[in-house]
C-alpha positions, 0 to 999 in steps of 0.5 A: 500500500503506497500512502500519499505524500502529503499523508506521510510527511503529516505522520512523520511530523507528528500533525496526525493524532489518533481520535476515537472514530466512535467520538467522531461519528457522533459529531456533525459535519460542522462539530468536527470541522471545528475540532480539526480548527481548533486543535491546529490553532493549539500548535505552534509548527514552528517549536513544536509546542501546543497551546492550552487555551486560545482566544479568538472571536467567533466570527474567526472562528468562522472565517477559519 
């Protein structure tokens, strides 16, 4: 089985992270979206760090 490329380089620099797909199929469409925002704006690729709280507006949110 060959993987995509961009699919590789996500698993290798660790951006991919497992979730229970039980979790995920009980959020719609628009609930999942904004998990996947919201745990991206927690890490900082430049230093590898996350973040414990964020602060935006929802109108960002929305924009993202």
């Amino acid at each position: 089985m060959t993987l995509p490329a961009e699919l590789t380089h996500n698993v290798r620099n660790g951006y991919l992270k497992p979730v229970k797909p039980i979790s995920m199929r009980r959020l719609g469409q628009a609930a999942r979206a904004t998990y996947r925002v919201l745990d991206s704006l927690r890490h900082d690729c430049n230093n590898r760090s996350k973040t414990g709280t964020l602060q935006l507006s929802p109108m960002d949110l929305a924009q993202r």
